[in-house]
MARBA-3410 file (N, C-alpha, C, O; in Angstrom, 1 decimal):
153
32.4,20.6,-39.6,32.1,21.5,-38.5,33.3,22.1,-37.9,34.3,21.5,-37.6 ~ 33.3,23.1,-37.9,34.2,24.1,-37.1,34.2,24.7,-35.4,33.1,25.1,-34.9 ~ 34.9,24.6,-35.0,34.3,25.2,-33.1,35.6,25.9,-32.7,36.7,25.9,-33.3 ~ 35.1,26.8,-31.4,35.9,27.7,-31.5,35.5,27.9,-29.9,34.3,28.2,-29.6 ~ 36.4,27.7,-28.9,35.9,28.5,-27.4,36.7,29.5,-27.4,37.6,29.7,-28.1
36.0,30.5,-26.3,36.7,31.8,-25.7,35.9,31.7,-24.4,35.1,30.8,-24.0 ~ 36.2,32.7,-23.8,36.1,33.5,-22.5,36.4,34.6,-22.3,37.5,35.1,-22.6 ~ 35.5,35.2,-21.6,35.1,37.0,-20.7,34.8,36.4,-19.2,33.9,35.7,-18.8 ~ 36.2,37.1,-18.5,35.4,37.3,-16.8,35.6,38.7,-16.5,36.4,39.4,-17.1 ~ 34.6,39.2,-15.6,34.1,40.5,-15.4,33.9,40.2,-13.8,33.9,39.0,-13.4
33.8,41.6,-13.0,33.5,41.2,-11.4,31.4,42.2,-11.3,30.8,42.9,-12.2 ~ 31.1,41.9,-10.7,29.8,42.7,-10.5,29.9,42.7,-8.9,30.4,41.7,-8.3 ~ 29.4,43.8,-8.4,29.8,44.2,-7.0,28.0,43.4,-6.3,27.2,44.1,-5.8 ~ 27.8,42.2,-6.3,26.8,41.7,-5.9,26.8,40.4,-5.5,27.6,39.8,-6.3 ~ 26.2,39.5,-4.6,26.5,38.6,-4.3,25.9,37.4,-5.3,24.9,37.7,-5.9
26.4,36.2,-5.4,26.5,35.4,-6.2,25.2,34.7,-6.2,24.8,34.2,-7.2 ~ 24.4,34.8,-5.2,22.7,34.4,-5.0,22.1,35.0,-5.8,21.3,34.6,-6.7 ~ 22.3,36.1,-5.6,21.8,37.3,-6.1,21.5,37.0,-7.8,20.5,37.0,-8.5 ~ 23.3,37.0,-8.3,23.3,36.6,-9.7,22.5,35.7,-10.3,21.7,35.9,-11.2 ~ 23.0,34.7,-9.7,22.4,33.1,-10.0,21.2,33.1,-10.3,20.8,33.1,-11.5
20.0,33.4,-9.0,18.8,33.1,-9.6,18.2,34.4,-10.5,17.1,34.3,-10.9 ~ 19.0,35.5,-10.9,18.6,36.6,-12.0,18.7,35.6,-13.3,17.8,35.6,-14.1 ~ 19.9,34.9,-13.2,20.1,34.1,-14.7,19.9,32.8,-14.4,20.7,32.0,-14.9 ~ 19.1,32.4,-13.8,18.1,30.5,-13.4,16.6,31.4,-13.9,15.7,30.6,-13.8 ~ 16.2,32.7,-14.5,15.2,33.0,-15.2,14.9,33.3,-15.9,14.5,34.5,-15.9
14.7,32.4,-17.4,14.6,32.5,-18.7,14.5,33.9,-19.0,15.4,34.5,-19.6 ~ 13.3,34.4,-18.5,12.7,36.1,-18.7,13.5,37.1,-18.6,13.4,38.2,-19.1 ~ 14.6,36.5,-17.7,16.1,37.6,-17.6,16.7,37.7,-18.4,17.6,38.6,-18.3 ~ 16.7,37.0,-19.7,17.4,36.9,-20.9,17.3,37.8,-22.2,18.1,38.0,-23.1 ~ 15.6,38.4,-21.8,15.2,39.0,-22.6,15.5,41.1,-22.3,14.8,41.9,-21.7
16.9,41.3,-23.1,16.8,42.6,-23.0,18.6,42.5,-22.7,19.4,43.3,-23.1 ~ 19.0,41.3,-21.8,20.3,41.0,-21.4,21.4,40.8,-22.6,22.4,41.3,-23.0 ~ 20.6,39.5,-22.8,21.8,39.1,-24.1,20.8,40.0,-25.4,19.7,39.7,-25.8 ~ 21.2,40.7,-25.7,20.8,41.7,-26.9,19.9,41.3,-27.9,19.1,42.2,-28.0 ~ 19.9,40.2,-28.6,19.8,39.5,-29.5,17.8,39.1,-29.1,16.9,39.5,-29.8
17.8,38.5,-28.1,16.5,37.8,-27.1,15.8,38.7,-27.0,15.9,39.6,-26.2 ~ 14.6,38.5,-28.0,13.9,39.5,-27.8,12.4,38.8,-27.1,11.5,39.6,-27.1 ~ 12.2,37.8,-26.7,11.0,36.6,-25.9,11.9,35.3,-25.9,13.1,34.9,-26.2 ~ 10.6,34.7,-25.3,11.2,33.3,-24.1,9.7,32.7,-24.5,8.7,33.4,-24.5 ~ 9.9,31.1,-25.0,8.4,30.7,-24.6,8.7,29.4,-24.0,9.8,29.2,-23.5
7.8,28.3,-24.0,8.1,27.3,-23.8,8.8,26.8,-22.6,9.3,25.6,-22.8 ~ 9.0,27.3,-21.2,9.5,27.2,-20.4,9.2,25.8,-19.4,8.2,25.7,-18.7 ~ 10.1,25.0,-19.3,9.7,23.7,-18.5,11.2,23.8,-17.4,12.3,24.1,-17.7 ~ 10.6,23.5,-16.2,11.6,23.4,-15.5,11.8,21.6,-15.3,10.8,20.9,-15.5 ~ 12.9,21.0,-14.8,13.2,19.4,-14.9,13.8,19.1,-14.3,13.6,19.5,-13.2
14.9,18.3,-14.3,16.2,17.6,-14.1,16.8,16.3,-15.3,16.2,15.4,-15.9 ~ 18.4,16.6,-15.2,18.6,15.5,-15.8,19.1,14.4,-15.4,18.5,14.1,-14.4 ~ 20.1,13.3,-15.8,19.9,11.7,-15.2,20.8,11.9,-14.5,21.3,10.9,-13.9 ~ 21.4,13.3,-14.2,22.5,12.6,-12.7,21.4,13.6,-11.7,22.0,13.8,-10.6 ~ 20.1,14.2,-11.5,19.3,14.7,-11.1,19.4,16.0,-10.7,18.8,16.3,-9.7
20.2,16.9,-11.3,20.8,18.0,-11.3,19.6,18.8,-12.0,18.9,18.2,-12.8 ~ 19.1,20.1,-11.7,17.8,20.4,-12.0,17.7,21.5,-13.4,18.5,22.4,-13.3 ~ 17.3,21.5,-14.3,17.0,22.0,-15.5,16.4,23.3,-15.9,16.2,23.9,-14.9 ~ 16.1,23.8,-16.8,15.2,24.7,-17.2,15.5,24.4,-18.7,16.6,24.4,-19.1 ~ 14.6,24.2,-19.3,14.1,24.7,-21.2,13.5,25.2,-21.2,12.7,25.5,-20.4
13.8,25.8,-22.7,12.8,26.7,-23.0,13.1,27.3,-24.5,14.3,27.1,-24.8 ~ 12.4,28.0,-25.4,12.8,28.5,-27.0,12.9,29.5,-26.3,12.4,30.0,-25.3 ~ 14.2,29.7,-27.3,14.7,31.6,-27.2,14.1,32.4,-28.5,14.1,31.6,-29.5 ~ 13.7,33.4,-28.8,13.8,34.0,-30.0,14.8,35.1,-30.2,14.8,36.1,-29.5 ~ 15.6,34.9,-31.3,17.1,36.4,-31.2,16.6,36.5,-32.4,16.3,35.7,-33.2
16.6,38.3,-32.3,15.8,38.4,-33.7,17.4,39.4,-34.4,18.1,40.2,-33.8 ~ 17.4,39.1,-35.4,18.5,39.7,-36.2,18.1,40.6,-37.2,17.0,40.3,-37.7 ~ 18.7,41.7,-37.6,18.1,42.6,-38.7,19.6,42.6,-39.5,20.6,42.9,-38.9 ~ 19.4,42.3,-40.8,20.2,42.0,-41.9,20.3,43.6,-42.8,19.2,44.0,-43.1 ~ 21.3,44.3,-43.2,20.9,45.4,-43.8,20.2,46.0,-43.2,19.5,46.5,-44.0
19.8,46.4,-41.9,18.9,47.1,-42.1,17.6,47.4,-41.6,17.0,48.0,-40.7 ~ 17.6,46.7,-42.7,15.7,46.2,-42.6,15.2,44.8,-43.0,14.0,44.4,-43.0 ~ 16.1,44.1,-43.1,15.6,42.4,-43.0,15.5,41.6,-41.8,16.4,41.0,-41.2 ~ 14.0,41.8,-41.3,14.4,41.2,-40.4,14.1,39.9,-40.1,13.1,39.5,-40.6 ~ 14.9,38.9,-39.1,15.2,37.4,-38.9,15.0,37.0,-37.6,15.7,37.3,-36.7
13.8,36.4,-37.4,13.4,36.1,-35.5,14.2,34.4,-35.8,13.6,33.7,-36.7 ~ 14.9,34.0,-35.3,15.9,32.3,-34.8,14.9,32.1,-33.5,14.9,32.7,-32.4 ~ 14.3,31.1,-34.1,14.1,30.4,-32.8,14.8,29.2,-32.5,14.8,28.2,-33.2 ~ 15.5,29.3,-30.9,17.1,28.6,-30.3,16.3,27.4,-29.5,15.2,27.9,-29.4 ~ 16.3,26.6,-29.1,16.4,25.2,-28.3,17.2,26.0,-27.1,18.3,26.5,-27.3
16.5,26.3,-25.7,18.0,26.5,-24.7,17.7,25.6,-23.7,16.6,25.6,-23.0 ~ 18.9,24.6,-23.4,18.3,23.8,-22.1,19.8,24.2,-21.0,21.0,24.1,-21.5 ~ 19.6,24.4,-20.2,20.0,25.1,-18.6,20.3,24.3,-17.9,19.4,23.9,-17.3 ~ 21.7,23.7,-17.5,21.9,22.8,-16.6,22.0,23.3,-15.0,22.6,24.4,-15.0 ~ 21.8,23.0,-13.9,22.4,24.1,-12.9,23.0,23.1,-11.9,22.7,22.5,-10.8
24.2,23.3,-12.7,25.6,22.1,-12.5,26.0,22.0,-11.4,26.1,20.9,-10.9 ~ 26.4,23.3,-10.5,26.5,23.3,-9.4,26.3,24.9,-8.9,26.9,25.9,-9.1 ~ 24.7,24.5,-7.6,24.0,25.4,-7.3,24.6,27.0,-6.8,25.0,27.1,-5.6 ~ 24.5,27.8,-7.4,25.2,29.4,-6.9,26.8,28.9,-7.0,27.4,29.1,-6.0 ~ 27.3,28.5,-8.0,28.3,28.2,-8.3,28.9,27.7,-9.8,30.1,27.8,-10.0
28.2,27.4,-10.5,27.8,27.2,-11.8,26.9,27.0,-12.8,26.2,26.4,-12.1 ~ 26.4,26.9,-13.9,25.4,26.8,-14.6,25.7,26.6,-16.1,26.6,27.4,-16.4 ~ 25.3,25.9,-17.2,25.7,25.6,-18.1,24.6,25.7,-19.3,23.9,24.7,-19.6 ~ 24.5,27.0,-19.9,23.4,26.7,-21.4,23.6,25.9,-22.2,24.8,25.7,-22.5 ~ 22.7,25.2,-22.8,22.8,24.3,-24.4,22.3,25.3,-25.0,21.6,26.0,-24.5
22.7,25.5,-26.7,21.9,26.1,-27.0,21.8,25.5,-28.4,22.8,25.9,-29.0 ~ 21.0,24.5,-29.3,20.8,24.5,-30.3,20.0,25.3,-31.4,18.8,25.6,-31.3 ~ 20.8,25.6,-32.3,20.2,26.5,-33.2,20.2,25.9,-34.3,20.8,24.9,-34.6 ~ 19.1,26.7,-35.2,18.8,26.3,-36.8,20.3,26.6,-37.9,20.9,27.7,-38.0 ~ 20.6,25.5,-38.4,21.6,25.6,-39.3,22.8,24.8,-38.5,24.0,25.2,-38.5
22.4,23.9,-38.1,23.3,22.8,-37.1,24.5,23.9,-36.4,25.7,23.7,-36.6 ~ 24.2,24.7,-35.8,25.0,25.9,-34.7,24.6,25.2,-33.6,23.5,24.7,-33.4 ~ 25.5,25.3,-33.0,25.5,24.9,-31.2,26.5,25.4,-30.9,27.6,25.1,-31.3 ~ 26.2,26.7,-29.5,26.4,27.0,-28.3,26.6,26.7,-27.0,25.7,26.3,-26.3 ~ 27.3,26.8,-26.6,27.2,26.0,-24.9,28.0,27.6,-24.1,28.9,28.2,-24.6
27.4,27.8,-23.1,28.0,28.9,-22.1,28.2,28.2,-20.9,27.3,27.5,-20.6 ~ 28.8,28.2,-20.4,29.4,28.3,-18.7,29.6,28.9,-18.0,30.8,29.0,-17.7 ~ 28.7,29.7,-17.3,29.2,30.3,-16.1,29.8,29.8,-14.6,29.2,29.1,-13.8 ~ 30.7,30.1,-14.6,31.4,30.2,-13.2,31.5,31.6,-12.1,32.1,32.7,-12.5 ~ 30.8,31.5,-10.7,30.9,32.1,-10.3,31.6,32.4,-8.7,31.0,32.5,-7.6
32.8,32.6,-8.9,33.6,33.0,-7.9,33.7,34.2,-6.8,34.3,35.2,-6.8 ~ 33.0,33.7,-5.8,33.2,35.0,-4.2,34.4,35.3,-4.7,35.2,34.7,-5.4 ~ 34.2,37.1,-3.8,34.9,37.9,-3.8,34.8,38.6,-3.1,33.6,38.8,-2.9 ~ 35.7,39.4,-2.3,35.6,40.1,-1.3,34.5,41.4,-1.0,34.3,42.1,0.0 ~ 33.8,41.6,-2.5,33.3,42.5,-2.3,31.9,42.2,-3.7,31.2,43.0,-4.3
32.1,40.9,-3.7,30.8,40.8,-4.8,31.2,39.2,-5.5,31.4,38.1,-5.0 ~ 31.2,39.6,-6.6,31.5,38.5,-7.2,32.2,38.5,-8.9,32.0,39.2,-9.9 ~ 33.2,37.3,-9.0,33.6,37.1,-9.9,33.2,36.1,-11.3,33.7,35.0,-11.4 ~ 32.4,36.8,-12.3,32.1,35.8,-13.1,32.6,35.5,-14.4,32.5,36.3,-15.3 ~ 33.1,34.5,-14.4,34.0,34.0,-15.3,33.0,32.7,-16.7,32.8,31.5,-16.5
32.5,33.5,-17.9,31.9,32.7,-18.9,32.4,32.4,-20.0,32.7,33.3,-20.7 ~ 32.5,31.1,-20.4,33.1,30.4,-20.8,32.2,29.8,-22.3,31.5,28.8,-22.1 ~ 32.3,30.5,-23.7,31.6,29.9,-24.6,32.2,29.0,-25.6,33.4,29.4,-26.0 ~ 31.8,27.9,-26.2,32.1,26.8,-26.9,31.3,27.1,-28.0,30.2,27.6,-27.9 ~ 32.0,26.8,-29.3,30.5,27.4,-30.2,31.4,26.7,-31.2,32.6,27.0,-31.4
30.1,25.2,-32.0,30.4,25.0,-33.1,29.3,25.2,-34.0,28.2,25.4,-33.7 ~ 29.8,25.2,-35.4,29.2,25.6,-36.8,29.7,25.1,-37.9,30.9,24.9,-38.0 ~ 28.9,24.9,-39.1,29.7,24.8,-40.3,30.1,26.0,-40.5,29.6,27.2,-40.2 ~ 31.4,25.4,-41.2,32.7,26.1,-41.5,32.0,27.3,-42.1,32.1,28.3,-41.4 ~ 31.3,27.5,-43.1,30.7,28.4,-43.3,30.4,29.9,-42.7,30.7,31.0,-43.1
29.4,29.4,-41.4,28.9,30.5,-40.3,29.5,30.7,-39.1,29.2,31.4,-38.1 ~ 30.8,29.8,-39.5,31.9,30.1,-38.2,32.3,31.2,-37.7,32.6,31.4,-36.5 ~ 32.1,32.3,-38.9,33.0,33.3,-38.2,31.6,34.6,-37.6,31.7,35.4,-36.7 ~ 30.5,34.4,-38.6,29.0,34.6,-38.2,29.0,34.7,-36.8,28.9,35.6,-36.1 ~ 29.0,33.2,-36.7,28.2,32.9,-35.4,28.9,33.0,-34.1,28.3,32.9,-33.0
30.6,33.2,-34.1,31.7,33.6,-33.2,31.6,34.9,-33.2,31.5,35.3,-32.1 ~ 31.4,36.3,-34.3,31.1,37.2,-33.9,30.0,37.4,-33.1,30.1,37.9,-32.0 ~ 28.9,36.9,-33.6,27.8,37.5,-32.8,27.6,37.0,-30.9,27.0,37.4,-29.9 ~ 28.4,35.9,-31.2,28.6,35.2,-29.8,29.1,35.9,-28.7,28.7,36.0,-27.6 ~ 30.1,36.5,-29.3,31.2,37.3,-28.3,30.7,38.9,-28.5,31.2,39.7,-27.8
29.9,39.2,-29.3,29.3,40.7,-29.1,28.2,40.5,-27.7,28.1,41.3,-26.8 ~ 27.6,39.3,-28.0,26.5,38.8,-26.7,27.1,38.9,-25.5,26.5,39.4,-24.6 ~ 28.6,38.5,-25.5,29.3,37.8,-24.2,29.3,39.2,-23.6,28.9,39.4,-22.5 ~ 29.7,40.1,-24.5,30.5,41.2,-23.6,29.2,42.1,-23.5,28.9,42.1,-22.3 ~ 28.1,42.8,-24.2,27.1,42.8,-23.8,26.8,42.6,-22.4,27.1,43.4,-21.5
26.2,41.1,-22.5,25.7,40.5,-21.2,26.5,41.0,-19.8,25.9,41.4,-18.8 ~ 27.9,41.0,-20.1,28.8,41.3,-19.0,28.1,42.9,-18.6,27.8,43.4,-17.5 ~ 28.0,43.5,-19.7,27.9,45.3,-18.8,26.4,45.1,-18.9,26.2,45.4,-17.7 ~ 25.2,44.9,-19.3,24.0,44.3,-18.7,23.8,44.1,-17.4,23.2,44.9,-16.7 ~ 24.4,42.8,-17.2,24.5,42.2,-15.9,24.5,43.0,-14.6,23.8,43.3,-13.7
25.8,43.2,-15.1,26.3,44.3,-14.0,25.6,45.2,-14.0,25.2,45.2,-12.9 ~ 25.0,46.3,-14.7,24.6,47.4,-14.6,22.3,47.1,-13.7,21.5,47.9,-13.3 ~ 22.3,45.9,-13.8,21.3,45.3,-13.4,21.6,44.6,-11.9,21.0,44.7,-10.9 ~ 22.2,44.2,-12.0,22.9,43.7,-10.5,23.4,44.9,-9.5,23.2,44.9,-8.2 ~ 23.9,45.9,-10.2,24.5,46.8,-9.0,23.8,48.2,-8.9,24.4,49.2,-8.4
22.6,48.2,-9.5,21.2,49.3,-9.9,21.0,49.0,-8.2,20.9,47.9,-7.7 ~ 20.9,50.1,-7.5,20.7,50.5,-6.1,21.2,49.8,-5.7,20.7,48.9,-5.0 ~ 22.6,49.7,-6.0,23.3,49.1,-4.8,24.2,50.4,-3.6,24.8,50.0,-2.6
END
């Protein structure tokens, strides 16, 4: 197994509530991170230090050449580590890939600072696969976000 972290922080001119519960909803996923094209399976929970949850299947549909196309369906379980202040995806995928994101989100004088933080292992193989597509997502998401967050502001 191979792994690899990076990080993207970006500001969005909106308050951190605001953000938070946009991305505490699976359905927000779909159209944000590029790849996500549906959500099913959605259970909300907690885990054993009682910190509150969300799962649910992702589907990122990939087109190979072209015209091949590949729907992955992801395992994502949602920690919300610390409320309007952090959040943490799992994400297992087919082909023993695992994902983890972290968002941190830091006030700001005039909105907010979000600072995400991806971990991503893989065999050695799909390492460099699955690090590109990760960080095309990352940055993505960032002008997404924002462009959804500060839409009539």
């Amino acid at each position: 197994m191979a792994a690899q972290t990076f990080q993207h922080q970006y500001f969005i001119n909106a308050p951190i509530a605001q953000i938070y519960a946009h991305l505490k909803q699976p359905e927000s996923y779909i159209g944000l991170s590029p790849l996500i094209v549906a959500v099913s399976d959605v259970q909300q929970g907690h885990d054993e230090q009682g910190r509150e949850t969300c799962s649910y299947v992702s589907i990122e549909r990939f087109c190979f050449l072209g015209f091949i196309r590949y729907d992955n369906h992801i395992r994502v379980v949602t920690t919300f580590t610390q409320p309007e202040r952090q959040m943490i995806s799992n994400v297992d995928s087919p082909f023993n890939v695992q994902v983890e994101f972290t968002f941190d989100f830091q006030p700001q004088a005039n909105g907010t600072l979000v600072v995400e933080t991806v971990k991503a292992a893989a065999p050695a193989l799909l390492m460099n696969f699955v690090v590109s597509q990760a960080k095309a997502v990352q940055l993505a998401r960032a002008r997404i976000l924002k462009a959804r967050m500060e839409a009539g502001s």
